[in-house]
PDB file of N, CA, C and O in Angstrom:
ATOM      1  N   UNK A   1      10.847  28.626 -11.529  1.00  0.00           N
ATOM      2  CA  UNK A   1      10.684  27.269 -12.042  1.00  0.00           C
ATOM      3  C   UNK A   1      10.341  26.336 -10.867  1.00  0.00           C
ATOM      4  O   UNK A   1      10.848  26.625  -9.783  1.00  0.00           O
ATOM      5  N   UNK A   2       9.553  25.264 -10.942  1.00  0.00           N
ATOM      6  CA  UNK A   2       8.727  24.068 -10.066  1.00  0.00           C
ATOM      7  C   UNK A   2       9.821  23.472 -10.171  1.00  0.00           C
ATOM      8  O   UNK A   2      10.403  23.260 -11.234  1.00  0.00           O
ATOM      9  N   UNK A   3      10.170  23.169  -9.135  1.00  0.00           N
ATOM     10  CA  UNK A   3      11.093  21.988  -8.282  1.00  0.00           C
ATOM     11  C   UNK A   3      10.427  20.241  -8.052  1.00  0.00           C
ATOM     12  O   UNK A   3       9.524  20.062  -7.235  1.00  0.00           O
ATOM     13  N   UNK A   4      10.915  19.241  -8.747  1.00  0.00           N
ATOM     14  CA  UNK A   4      11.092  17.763  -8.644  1.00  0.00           C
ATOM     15  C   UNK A   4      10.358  17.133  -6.884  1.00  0.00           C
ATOM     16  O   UNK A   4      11.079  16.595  -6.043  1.00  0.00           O
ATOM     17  N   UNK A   5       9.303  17.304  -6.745  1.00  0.00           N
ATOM     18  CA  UNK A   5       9.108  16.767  -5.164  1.00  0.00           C
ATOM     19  C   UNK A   5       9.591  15.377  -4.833  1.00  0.00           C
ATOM     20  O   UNK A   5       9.220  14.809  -3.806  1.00  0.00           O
ATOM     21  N   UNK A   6      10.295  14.911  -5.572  1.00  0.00           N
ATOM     22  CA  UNK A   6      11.307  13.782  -4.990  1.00  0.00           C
ATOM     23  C   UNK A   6      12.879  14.241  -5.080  1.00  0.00           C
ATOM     24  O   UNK A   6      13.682  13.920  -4.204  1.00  0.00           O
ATOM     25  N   UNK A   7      13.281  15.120  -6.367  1.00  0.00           N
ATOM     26  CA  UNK A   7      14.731  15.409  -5.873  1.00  0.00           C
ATOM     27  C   UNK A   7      14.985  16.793  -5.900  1.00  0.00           C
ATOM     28  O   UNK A   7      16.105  17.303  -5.859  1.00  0.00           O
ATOM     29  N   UNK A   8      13.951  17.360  -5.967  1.00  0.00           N
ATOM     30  CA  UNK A   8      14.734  18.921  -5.596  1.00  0.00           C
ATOM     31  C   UNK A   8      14.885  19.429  -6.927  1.00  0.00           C
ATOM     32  O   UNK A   8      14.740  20.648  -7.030  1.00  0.00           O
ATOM     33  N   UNK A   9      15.192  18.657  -8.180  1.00  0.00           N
ATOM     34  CA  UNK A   9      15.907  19.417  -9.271  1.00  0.00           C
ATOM     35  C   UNK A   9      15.063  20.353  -9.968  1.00  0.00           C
ATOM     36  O   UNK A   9      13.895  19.969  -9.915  1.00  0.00           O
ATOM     37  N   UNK A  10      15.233  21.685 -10.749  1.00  0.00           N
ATOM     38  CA  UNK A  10      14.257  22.639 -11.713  1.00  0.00           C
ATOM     39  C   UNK A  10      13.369  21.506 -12.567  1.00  0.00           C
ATOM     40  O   UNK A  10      14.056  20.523 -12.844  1.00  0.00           O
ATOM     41  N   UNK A  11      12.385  21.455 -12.907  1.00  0.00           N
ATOM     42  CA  UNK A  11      11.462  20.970 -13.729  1.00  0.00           C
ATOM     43  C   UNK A  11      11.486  21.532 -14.743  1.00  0.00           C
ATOM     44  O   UNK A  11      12.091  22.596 -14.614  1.00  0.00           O
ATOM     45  N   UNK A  12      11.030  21.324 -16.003  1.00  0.00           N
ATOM     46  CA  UNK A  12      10.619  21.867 -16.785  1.00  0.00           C
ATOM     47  C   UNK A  12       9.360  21.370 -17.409  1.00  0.00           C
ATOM     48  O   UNK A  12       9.170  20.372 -18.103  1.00  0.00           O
ATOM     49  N   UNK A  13       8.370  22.500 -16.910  1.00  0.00           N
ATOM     50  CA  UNK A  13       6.663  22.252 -17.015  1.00  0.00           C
ATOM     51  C   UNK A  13       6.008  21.806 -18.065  1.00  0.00           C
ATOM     52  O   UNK A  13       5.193  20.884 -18.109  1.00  0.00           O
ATOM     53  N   UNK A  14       6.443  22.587 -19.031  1.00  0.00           N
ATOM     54  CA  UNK A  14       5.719  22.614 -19.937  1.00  0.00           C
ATOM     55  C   UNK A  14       6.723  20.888 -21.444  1.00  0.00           C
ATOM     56  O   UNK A  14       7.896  20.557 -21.610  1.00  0.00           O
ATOM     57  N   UNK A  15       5.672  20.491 -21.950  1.00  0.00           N
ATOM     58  CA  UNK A  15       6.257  19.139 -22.170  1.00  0.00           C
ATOM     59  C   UNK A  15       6.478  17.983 -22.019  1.00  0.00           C
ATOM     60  O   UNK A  15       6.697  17.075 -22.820  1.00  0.00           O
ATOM     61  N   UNK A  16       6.381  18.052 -20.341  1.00  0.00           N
ATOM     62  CA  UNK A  16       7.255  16.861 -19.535  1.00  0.00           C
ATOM     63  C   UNK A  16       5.695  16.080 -19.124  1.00  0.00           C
ATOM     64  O   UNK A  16       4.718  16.489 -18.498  1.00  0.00           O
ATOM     65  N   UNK A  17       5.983  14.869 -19.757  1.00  0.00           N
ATOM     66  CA  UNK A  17       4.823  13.596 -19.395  1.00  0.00           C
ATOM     67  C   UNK A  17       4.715  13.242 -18.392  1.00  0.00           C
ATOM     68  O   UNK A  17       3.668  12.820 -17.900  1.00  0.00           O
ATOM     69  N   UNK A  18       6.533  13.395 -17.474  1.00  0.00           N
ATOM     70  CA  UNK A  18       6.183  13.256 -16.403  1.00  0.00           C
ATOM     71  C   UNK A  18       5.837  14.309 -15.082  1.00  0.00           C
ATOM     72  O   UNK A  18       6.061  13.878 -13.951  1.00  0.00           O
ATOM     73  N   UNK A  19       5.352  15.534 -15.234  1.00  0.00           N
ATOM     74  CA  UNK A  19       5.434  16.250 -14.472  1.00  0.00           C
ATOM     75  C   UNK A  19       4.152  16.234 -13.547  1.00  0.00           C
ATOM     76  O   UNK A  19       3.039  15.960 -13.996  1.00  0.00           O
ATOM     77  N   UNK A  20       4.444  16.622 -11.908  1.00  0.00           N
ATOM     78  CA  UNK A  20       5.363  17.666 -11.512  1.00  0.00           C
ATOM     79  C   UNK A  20       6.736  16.950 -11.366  1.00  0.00           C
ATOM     80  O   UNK A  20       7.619  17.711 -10.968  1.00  0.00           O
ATOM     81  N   UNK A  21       7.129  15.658 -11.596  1.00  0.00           N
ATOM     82  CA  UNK A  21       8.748  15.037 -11.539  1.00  0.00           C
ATOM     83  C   UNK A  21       9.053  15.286 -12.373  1.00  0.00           C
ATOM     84  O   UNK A  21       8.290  15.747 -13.223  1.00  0.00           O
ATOM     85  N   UNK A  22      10.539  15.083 -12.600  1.00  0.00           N
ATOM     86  CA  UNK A  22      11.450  15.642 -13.717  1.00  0.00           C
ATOM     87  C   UNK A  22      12.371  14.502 -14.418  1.00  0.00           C
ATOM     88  O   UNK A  22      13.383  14.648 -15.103  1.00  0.00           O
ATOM     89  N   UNK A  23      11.675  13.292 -14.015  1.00  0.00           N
ATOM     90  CA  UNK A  23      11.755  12.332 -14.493  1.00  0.00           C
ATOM     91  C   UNK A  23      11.317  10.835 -14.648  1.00  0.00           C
ATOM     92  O   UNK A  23      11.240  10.410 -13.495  1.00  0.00           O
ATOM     93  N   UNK A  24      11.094  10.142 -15.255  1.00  0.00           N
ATOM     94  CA  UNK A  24      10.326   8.868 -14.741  1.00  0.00           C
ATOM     95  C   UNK A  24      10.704   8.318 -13.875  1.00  0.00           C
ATOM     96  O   UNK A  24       9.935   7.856 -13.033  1.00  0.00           O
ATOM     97  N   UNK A  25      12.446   8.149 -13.782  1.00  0.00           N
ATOM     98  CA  UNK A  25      12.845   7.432 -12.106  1.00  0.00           C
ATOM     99  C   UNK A  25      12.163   8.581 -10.815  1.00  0.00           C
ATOM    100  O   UNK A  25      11.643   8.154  -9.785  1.00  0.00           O
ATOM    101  N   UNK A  26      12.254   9.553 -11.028  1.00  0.00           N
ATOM    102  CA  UNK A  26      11.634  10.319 -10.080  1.00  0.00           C
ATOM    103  C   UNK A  26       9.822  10.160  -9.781  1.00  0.00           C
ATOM    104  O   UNK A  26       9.406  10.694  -8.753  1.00  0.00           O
ATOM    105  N   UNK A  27       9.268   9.761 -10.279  1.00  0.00           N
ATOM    106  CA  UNK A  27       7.993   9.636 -10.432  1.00  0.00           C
ATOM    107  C   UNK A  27       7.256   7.873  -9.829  1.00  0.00           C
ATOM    108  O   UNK A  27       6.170   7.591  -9.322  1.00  0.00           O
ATOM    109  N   UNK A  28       8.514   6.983 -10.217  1.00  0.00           N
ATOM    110  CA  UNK A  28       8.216   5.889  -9.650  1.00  0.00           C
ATOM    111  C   UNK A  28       9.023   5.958  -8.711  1.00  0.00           C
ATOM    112  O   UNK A  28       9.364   4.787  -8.880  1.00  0.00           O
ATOM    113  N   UNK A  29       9.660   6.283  -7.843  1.00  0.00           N
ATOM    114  CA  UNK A  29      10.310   6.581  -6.543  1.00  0.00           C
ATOM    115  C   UNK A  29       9.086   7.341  -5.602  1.00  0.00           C
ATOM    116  O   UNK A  29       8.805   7.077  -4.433  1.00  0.00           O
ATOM    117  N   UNK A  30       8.534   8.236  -6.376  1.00  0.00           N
ATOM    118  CA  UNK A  30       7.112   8.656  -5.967  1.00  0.00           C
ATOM    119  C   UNK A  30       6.229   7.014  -5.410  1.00  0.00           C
ATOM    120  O   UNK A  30       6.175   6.382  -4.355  1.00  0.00           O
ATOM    121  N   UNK A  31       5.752   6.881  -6.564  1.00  0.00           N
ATOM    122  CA  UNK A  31       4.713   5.772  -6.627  1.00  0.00           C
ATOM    123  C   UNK A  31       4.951   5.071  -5.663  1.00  0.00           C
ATOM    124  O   UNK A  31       4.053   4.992  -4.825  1.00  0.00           O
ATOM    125  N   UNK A  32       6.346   4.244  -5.399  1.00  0.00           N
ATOM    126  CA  UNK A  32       7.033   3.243  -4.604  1.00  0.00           C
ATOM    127  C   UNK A  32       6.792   3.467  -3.219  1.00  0.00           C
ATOM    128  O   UNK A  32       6.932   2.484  -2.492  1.00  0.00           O
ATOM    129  N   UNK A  33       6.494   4.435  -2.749  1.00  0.00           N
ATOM    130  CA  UNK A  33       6.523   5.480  -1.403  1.00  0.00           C
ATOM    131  C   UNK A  33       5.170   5.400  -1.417  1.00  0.00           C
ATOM    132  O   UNK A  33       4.957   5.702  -0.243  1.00  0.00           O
ATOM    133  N   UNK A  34       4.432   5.270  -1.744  1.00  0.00           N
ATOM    134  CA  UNK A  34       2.699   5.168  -1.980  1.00  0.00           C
ATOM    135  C   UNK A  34       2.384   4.140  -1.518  1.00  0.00           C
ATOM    136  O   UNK A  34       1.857   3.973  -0.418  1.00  0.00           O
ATOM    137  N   UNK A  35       2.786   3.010  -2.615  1.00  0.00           N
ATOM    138  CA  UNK A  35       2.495   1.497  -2.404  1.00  0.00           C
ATOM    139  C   UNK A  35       3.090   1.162  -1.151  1.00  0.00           C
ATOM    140  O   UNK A  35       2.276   0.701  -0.352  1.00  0.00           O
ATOM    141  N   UNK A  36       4.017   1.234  -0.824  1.00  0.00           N
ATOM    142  CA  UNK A  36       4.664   0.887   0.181  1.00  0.00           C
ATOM    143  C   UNK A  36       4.108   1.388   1.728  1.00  0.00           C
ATOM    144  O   UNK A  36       4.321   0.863   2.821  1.00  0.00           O
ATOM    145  N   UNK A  37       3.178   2.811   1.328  1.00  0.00           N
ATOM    146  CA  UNK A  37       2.914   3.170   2.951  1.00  0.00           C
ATOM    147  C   UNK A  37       3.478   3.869   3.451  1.00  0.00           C
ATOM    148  O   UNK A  37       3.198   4.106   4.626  1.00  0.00           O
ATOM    149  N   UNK A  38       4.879   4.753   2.613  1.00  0.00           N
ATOM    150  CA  UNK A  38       5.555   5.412   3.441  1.00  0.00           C
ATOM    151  C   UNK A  38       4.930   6.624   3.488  1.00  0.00           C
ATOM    152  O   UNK A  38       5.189   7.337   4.458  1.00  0.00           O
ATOM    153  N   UNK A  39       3.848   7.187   2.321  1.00  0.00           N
ATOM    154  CA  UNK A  39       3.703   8.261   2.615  1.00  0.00           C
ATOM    155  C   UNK A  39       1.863   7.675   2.556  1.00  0.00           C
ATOM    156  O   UNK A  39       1.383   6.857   1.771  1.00  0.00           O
ATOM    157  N   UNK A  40       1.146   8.449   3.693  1.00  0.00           N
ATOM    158  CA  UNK A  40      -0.354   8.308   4.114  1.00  0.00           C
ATOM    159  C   UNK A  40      -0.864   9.504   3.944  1.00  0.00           C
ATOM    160  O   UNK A  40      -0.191  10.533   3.885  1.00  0.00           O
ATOM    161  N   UNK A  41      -2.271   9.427   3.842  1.00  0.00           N
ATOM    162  CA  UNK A  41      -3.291  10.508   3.897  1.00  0.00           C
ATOM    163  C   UNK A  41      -4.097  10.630   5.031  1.00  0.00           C
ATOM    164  O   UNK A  41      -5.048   9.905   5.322  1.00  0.00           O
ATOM    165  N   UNK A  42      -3.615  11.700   5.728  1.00  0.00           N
ATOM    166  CA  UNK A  42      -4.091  11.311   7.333  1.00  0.00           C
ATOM    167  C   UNK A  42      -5.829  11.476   7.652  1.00  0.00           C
ATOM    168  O   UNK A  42      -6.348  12.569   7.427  1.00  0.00           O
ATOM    169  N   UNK A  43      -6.378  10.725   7.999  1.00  0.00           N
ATOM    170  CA  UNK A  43      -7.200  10.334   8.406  1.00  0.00           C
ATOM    171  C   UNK A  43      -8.064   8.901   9.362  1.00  0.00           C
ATOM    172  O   UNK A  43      -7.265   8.029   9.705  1.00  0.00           O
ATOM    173  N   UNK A  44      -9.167   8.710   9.667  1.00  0.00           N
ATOM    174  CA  UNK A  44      -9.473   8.101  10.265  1.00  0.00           C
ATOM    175  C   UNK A  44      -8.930   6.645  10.065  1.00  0.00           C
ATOM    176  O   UNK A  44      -8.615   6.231   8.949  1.00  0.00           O
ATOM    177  N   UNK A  45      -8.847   5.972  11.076  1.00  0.00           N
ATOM    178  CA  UNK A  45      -7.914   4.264  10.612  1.00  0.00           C
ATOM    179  C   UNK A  45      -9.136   3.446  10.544  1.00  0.00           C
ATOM    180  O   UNK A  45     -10.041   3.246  11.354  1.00  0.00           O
ATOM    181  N   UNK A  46      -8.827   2.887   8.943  1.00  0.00           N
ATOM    182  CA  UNK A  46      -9.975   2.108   8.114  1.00  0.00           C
ATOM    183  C   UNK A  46     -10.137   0.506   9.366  1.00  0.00           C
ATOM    184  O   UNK A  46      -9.138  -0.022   9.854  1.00  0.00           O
ATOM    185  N   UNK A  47     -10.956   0.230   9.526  1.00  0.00           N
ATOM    186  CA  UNK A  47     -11.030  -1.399   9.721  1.00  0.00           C
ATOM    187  C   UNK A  47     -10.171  -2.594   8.410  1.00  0.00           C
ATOM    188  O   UNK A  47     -10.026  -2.693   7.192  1.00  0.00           O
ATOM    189  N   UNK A  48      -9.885  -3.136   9.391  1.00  0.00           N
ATOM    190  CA  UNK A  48      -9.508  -4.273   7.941  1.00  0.00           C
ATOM    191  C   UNK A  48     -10.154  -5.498   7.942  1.00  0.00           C
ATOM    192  O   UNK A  48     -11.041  -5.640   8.784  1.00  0.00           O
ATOM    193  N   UNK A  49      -9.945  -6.289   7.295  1.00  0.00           N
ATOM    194  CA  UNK A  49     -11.327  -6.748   6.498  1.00  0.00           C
ATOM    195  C   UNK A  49     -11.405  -7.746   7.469  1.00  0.00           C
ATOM    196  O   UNK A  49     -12.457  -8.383   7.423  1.00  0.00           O
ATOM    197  N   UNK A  50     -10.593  -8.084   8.354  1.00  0.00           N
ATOM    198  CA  UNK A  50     -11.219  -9.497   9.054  1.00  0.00           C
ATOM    199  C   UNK A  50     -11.035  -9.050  10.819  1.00  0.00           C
ATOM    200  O   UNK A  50     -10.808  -9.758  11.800  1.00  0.00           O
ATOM    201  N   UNK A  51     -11.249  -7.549  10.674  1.00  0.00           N
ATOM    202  CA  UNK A  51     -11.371  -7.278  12.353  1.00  0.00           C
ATOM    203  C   UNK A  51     -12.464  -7.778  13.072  1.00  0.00           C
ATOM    204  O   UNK A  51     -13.639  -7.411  13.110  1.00  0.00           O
ATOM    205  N   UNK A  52     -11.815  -8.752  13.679  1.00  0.00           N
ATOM    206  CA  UNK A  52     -12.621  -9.346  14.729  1.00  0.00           C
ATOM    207  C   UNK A  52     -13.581 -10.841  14.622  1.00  0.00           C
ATOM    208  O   UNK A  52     -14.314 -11.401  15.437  1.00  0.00           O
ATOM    209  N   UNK A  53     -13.306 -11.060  13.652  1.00  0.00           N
ATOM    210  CA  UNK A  53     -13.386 -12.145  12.998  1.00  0.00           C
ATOM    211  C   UNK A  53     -13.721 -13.446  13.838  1.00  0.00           C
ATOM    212  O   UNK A  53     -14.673 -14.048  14.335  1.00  0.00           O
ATOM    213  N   UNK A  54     -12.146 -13.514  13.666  1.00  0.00           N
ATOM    214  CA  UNK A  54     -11.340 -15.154  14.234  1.00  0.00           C
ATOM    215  C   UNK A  54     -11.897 -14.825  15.870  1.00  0.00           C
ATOM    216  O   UNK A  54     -12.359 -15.794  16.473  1.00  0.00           O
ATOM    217  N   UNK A  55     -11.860 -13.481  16.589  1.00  0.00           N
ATOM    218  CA  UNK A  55     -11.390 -13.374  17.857  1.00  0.00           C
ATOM    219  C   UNK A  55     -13.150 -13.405  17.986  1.00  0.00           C
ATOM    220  O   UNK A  55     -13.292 -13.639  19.187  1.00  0.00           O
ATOM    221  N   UNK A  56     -13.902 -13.346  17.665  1.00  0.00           N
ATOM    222  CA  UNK A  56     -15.522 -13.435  18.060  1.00  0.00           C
ATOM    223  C   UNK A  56     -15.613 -14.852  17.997  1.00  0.00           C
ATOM    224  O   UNK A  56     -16.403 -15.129  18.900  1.00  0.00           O
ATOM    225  N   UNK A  57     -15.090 -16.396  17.193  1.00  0.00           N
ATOM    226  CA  UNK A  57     -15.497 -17.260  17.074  1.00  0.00           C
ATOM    227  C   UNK A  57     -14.502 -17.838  18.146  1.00  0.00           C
ATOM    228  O   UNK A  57     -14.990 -18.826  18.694  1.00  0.00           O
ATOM    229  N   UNK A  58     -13.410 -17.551  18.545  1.00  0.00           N
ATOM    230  CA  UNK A  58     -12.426 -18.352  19.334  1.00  0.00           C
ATOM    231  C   UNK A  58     -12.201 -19.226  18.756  1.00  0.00           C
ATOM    232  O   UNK A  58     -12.314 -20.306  19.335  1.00  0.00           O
ATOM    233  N   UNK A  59     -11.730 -19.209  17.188  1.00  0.00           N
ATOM    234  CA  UNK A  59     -10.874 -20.197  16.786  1.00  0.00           C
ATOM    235  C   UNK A  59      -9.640 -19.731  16.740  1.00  0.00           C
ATOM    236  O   UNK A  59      -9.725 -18.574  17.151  1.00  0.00           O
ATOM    237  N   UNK A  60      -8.179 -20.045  16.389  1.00  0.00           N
ATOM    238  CA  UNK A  60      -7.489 -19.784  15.945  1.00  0.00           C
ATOM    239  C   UNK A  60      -7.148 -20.233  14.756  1.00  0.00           C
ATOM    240  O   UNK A  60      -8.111 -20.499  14.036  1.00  0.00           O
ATOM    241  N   UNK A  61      -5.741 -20.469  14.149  1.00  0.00           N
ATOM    242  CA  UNK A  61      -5.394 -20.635  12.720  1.00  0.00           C
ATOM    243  C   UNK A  61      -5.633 -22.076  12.866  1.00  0.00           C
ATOM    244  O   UNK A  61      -6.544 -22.677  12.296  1.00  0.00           O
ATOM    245  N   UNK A  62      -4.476 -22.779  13.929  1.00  0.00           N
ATOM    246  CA  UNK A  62      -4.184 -23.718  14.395  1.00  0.00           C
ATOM    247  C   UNK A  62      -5.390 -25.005  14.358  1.00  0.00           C
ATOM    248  O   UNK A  62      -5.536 -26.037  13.703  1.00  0.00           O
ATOM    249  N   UNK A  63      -6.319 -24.134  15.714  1.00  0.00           N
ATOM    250  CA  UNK A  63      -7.503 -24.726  15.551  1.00  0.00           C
ATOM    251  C   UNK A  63      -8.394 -25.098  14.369  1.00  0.00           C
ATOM    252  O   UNK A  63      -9.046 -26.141  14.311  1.00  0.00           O
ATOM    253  N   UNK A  64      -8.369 -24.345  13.626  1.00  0.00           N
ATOM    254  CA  UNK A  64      -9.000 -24.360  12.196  1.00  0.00           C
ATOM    255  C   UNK A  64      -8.450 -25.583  11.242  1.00  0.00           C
ATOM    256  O   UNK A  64      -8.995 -26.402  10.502  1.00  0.00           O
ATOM    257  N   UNK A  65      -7.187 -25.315  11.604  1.00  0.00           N
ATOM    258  CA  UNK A  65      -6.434 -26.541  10.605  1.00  0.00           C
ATOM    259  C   UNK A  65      -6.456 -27.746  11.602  1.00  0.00           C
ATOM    260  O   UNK A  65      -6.277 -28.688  10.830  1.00  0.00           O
ATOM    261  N   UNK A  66      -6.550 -28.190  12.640  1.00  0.00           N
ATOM    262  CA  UNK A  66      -6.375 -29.257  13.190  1.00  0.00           C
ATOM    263  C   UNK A  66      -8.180 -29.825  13.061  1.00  0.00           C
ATOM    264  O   UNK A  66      -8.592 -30.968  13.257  1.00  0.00           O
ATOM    265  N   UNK A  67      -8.866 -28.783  12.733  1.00  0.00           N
ATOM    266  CA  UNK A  67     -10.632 -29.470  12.962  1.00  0.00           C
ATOM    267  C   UNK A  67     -10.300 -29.779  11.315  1.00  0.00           C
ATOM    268  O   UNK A  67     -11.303 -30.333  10.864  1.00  0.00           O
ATOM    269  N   UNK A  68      -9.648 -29.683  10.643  1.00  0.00           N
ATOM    270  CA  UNK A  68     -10.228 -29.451   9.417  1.00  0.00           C
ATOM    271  C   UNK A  68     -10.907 -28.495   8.236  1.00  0.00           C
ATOM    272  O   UNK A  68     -11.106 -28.612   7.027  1.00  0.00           O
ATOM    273  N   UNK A  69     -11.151 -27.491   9.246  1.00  0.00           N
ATOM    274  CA  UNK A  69     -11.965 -26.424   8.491  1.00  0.00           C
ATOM    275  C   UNK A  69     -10.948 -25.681   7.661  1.00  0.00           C
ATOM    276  O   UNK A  69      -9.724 -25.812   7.684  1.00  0.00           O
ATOM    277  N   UNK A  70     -11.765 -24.792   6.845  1.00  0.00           N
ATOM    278  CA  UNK A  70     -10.760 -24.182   5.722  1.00  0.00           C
ATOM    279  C   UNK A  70      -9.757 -24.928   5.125  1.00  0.00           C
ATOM    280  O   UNK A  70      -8.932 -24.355   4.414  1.00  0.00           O
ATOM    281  N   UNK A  71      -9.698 -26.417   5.356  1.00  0.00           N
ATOM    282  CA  UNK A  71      -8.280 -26.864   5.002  1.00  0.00           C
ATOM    283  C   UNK A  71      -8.088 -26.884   3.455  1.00  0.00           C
ATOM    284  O   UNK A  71      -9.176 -27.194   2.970  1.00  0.00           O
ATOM    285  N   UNK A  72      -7.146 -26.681   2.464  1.00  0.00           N
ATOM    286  CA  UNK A  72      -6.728 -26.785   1.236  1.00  0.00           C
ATOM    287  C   UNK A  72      -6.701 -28.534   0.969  1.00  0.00           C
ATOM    288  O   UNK A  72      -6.872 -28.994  -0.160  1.00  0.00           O
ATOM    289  N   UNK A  73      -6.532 -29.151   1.828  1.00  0.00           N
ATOM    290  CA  UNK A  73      -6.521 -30.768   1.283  1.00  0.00           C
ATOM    291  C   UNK A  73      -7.558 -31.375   1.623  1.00  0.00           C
ATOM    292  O   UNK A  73      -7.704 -32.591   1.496  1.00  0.00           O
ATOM    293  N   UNK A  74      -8.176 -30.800   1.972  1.00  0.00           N
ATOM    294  CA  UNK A  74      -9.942 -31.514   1.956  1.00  0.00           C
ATOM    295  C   UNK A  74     -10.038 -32.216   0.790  1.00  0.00           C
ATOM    296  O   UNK A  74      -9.484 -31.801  -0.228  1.00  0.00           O
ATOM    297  N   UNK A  75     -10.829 -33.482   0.810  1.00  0.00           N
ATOM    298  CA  UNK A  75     -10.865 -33.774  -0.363  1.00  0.00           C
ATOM    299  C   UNK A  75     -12.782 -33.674  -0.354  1.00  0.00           C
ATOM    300  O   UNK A  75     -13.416 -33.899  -1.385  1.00  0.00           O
TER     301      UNK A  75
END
């Protein structure tokens, strides 16, 4: 019998909506570990979306909000 890859317990395969877990708390304890980052798919490290951005223009946050730019109360 297939074993629960979050708690270890016997599964039972055939039936179970939630399988390979052996239960729905087991399955979003899964998920949670996903979203969260604890568990990765190893490979190359993605860029994120604003690498290099700010640091090519030499603004900072600061700067930005003290010129005005981007500001939310612009009128």
């Amino acid at each position: 019998m297939k074993k629960c890859p979050t708690c270890n317990k016997p599964v039972q395969w055939q039936d179970n909506p939630f399988r390979p877990f052996c239960s729905e708390r087991c399955k979003l304890v899964d998920l949670s570990k996903w979203v969260s980052e604890e568990y990765r798919v190893p490979g190359k490290p993605v860029p994120s979306e604003h690498s290099g951005e700010e640091e090519d223009r030499g603004n900072t946050d600061a700067e930005r909000n003290s010129s005005g730019e981007n500001s939310e109360f612009q009128l």
